[in-house]
N, CA, C and O atoms as a printed pandas DataFrame, in Angstrom:
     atom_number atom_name residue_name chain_id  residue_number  x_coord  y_coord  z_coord
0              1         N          UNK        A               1   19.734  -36.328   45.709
1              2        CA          UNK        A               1   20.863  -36.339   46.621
2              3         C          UNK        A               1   20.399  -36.067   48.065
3              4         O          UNK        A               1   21.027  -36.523   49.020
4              5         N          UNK        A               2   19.379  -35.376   48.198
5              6        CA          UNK        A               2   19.101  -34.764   49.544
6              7         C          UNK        A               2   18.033  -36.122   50.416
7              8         O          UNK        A               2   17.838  -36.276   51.622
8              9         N          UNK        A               3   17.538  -36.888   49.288
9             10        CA          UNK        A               3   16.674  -38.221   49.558
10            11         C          UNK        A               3   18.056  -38.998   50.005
11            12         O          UNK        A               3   17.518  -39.907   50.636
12            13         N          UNK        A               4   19.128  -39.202   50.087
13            14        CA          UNK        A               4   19.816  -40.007   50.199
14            15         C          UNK        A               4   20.141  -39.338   51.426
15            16         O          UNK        A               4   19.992  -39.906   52.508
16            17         N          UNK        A               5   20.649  -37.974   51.309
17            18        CA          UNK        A               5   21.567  -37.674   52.727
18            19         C          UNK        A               5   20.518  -38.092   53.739
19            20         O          UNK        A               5   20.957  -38.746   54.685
20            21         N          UNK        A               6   18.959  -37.791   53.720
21            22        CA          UNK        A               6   18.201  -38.436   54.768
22            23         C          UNK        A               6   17.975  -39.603   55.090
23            24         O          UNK        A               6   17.711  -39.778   56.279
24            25         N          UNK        A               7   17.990  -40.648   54.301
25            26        CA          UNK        A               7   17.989  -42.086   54.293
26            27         C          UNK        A               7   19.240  -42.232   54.799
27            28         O          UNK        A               7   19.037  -42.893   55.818
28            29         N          UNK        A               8   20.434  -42.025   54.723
29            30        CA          UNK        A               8   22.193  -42.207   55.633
30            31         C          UNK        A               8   21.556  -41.579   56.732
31            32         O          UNK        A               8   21.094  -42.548   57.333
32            33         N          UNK        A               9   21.240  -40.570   57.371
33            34        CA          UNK        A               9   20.704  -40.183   58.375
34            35         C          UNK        A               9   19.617  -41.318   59.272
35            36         O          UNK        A               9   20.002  -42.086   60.153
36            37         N          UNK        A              10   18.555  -41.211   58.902
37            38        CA          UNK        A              10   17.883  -41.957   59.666
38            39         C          UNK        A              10   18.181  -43.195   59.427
39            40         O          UNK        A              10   17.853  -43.809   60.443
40            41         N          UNK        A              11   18.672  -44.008   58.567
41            42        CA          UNK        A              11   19.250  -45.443   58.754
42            43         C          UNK        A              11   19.956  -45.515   59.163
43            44         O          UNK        A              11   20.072  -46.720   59.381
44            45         N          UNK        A              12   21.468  -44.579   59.901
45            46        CA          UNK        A              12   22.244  -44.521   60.493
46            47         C          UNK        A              12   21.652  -44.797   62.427
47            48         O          UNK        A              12   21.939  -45.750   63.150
48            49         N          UNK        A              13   21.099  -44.012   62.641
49            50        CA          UNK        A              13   20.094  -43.674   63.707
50            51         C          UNK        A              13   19.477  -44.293   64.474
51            52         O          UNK        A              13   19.495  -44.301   65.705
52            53         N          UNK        A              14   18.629  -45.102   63.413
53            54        CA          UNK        A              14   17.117  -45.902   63.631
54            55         C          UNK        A              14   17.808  -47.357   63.379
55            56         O          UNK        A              14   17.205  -48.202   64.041
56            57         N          UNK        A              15   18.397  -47.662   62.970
57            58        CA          UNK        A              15   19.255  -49.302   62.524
58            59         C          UNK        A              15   20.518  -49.481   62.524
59            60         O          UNK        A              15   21.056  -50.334   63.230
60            61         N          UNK        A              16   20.978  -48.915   61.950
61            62        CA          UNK        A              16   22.440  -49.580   62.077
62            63         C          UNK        A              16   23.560  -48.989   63.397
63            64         O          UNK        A              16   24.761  -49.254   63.454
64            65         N          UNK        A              17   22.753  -48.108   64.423
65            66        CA          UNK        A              17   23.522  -47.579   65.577
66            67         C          UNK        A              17   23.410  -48.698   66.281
67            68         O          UNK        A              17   24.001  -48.647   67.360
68            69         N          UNK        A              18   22.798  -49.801   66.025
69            70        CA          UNK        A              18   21.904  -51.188   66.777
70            71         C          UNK        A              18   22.988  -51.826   66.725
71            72         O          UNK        A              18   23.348  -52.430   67.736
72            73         N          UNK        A              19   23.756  -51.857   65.583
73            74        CA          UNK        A              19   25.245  -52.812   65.414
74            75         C          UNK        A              19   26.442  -52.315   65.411
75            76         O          UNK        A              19   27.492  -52.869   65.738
76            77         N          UNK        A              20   26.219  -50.980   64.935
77            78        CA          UNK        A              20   27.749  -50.565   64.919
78            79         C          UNK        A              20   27.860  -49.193   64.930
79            80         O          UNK        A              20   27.456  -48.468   64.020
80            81         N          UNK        A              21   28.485  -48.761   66.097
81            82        CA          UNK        A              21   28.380  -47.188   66.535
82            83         C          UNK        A              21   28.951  -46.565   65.648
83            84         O          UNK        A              21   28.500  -45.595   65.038
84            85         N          UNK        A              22   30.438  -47.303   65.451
85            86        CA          UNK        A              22   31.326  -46.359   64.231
86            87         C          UNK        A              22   30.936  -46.444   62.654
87            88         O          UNK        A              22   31.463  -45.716   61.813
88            89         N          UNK        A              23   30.173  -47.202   62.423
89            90        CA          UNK        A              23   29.586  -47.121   60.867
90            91         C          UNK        A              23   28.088  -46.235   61.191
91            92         O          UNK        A              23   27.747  -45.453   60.303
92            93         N          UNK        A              24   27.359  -46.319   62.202
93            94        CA          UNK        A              24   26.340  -45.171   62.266
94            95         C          UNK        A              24   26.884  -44.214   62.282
95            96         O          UNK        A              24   26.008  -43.427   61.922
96            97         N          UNK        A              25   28.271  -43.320   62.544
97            98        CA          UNK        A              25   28.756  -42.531   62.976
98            99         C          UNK        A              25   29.133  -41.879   61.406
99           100         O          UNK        A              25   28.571  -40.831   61.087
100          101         N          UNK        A              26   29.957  -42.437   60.583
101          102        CA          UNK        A              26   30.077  -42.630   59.495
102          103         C          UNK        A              26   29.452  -42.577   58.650
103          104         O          UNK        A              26   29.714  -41.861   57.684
104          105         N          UNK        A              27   28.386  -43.342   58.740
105          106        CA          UNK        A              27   27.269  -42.468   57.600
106          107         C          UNK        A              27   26.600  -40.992   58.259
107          108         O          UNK        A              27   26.088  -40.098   57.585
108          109         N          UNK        A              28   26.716  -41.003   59.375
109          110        CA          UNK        A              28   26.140  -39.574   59.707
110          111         C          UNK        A              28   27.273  -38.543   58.543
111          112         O          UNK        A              28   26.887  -37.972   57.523
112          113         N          UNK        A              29   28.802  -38.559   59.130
113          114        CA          UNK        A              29   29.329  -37.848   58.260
114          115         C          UNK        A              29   29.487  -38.033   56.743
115          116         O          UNK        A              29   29.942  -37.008   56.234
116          117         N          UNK        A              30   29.255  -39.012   55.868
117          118        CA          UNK        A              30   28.914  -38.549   54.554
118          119         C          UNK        A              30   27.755  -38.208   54.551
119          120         O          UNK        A              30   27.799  -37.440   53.590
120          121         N          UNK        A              31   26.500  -38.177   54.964
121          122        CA          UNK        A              31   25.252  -37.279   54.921
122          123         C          UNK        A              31   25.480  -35.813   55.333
123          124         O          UNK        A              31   24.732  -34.910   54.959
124          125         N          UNK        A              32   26.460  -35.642   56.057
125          126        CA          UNK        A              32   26.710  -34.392   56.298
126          127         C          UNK        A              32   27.591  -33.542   55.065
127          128         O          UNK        A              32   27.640  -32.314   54.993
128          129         N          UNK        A              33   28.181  -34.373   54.245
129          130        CA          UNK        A              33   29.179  -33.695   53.187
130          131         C          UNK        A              33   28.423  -33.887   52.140
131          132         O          UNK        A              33   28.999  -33.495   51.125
132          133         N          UNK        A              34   27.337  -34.338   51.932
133          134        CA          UNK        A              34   26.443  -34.396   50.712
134          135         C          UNK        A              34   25.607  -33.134   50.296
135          136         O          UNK        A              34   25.252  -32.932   49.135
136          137         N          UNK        A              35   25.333  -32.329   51.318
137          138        CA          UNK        A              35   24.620  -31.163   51.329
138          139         C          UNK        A              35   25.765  -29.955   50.265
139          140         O          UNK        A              35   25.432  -29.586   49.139
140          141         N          UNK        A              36   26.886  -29.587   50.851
141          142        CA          UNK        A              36   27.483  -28.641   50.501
142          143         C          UNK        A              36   27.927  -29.265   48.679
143          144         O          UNK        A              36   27.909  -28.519   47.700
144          145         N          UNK        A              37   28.180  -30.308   48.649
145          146        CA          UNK        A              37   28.677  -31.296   47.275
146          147         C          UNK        A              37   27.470  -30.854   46.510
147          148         O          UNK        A              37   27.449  -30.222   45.454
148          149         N          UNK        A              38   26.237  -31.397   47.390
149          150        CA          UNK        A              38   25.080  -31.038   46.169
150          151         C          UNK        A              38   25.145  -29.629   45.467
151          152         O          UNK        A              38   25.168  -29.457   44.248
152          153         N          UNK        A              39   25.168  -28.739   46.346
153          154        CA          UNK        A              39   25.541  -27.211   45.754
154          155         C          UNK        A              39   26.476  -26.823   45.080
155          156         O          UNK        A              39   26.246  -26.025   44.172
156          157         N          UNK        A              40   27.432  -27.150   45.261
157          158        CA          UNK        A              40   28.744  -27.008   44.783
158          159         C          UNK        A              40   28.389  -27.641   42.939
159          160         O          UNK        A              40   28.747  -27.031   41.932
160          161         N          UNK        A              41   27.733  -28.777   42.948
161          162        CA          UNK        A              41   27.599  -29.353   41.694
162          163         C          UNK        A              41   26.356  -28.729   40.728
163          164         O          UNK        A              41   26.386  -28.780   39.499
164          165         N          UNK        A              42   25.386  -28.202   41.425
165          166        CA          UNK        A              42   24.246  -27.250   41.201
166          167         C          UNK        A              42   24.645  -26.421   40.626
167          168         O          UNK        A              42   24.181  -26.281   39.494
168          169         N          UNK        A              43   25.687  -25.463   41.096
169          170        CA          UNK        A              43   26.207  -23.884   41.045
170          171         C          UNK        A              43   27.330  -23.624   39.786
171          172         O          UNK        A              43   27.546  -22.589   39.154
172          173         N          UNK        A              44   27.953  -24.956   39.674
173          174        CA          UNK        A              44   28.726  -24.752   39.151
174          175         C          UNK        A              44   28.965  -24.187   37.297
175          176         O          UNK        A              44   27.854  -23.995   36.804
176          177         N          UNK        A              45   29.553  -24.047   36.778
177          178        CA          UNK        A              45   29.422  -23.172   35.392
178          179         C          UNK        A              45   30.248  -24.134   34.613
179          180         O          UNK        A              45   31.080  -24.963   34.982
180          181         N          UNK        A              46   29.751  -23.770   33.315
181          182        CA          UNK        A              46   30.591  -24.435   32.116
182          183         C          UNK        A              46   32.044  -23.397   31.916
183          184         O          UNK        A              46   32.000  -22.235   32.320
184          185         N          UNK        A              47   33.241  -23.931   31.288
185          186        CA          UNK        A              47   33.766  -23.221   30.439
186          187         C          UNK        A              47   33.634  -21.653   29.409
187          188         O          UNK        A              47   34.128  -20.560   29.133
188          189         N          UNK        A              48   32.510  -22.661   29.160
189          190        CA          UNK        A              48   31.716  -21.735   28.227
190          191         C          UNK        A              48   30.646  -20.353   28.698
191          192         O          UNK        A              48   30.253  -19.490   27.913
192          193         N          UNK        A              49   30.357  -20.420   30.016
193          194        CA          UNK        A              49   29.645  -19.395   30.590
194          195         C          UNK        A              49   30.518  -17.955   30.940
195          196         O          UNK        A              49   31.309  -17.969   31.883
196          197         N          UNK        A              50   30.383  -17.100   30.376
197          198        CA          UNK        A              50   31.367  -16.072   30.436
198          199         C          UNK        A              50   30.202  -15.560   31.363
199          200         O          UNK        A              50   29.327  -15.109   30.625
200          201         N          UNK        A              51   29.832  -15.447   32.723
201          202        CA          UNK        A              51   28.750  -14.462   33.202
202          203         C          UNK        A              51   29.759  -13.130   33.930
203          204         O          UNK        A              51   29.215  -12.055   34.184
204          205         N          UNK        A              52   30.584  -13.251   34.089
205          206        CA          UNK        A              52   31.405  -12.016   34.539
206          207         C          UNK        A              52   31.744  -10.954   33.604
207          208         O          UNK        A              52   32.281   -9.880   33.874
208          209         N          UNK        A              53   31.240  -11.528   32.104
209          210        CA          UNK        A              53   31.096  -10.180   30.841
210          211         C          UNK        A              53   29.600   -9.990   30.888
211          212         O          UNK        A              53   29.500   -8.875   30.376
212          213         N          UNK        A              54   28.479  -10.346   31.158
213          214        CA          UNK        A              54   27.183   -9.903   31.261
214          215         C          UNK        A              54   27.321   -8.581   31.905
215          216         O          UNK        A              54   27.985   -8.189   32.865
216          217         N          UNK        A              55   26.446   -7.973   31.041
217          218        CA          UNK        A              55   26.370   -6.176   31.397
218          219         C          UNK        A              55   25.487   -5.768   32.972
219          220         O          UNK        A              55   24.508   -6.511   33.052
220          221         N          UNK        A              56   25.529   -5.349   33.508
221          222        CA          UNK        A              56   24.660   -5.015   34.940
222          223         C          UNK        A              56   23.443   -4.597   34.476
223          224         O          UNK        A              56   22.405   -4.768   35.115
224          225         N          UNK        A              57   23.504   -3.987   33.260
225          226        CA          UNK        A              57   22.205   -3.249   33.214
226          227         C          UNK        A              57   22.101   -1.425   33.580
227          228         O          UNK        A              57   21.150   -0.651   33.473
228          229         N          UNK        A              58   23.532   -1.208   34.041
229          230        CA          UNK        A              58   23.141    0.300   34.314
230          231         C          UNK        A              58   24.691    0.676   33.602
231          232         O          UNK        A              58   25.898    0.484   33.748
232          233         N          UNK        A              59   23.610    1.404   32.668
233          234        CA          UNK        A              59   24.564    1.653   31.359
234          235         C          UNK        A              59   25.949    2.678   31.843
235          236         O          UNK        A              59   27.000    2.748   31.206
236          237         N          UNK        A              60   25.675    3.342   32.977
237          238        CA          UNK        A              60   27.093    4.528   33.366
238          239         C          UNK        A              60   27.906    3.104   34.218
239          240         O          UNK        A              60   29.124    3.157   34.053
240          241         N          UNK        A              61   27.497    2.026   34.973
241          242        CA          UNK        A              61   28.239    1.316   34.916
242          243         C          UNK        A              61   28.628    0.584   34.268
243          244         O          UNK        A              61   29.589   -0.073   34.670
244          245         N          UNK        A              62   28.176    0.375   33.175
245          246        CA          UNK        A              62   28.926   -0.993   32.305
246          247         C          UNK        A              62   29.710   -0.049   31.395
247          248         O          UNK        A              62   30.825   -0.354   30.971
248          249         N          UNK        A              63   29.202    0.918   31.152
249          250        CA          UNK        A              63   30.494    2.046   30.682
250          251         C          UNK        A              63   32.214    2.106   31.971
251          252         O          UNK        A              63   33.379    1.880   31.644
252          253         N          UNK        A              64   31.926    2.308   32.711
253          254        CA          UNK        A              64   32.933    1.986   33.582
254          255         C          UNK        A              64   33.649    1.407   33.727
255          256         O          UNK        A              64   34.800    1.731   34.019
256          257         N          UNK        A              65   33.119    0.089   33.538
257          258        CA          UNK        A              65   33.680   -0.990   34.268
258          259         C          UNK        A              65   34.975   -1.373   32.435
259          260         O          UNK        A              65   36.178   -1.606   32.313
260          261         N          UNK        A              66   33.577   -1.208   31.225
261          262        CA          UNK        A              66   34.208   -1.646   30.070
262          263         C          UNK        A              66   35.532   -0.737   29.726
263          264         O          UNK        A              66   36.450   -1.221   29.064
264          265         N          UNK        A              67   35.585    0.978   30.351
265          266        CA          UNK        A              67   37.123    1.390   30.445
266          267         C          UNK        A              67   37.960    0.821   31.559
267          268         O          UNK        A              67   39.165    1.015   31.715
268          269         N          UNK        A              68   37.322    0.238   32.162
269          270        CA          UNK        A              68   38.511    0.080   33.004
270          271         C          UNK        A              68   38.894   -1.451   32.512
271          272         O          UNK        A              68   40.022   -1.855   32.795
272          273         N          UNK        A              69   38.108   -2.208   31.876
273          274        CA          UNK        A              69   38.779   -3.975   31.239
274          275         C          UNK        A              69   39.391   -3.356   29.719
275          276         O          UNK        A              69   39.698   -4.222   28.900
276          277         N          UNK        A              70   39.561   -2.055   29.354
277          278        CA          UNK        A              70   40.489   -1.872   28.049
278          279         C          UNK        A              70   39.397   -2.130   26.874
279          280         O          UNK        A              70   39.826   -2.274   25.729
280          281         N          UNK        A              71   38.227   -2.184   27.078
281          282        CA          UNK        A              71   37.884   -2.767   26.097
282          283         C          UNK        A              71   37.264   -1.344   25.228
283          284         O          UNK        A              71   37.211   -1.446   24.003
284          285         N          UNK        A              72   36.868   -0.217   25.786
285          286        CA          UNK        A              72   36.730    1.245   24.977
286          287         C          UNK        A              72   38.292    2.096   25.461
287          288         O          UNK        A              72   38.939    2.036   26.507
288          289         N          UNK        A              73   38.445    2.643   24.565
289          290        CA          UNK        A              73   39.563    3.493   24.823
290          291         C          UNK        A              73   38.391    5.064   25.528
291          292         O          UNK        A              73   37.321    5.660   25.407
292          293         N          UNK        A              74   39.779    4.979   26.309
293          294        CA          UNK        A              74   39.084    6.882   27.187
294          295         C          UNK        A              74   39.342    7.794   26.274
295          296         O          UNK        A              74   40.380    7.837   25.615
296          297         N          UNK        A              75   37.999    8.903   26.156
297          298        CA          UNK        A              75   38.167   10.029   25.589
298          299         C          UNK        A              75   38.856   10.665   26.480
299          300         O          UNK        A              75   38.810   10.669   27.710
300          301         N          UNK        A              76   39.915   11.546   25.233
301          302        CA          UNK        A              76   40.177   13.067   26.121
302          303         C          UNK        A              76   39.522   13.889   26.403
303          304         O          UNK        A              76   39.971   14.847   27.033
């Protein structure tokens, strides 16, 4: 994706500003919305990824956090 946003870039630039300002202009801006898209599609999670129940690792917090989602009842 990032081979492409540069190729819309410099073919925008280097050639086709030669014929047409508003289509060089134009591919500048979808090369510009390809960057954040790429990430966005990178980052993104399945259904199936519960990572907001993964434990931290520090057991007085995941004790914490698990009374406060209901999931241990508080001692008296």
């Amino acid at each position: 994706m990032m081979g492409a946003c540069l190729a819309l870039f410099v073919g925008a630039w280097a050639v086709v500003r030669l014929f047409s300002m508003p289509v060089a202009i134009g591919m500048c801006v979808v090369a510009m919305v390809i960057p954040p898209v790429a990430a966005m599609i990178a980052n993104r999670r399945g259904p199936e990824d519960r990572w907001w129940d993964d434990p931290s690792g520090d057991p007085k917090s995941d004790e914490w956090w698990d009374e406060l989602d209901g999931k241990k009842r508080r001692e008296p």
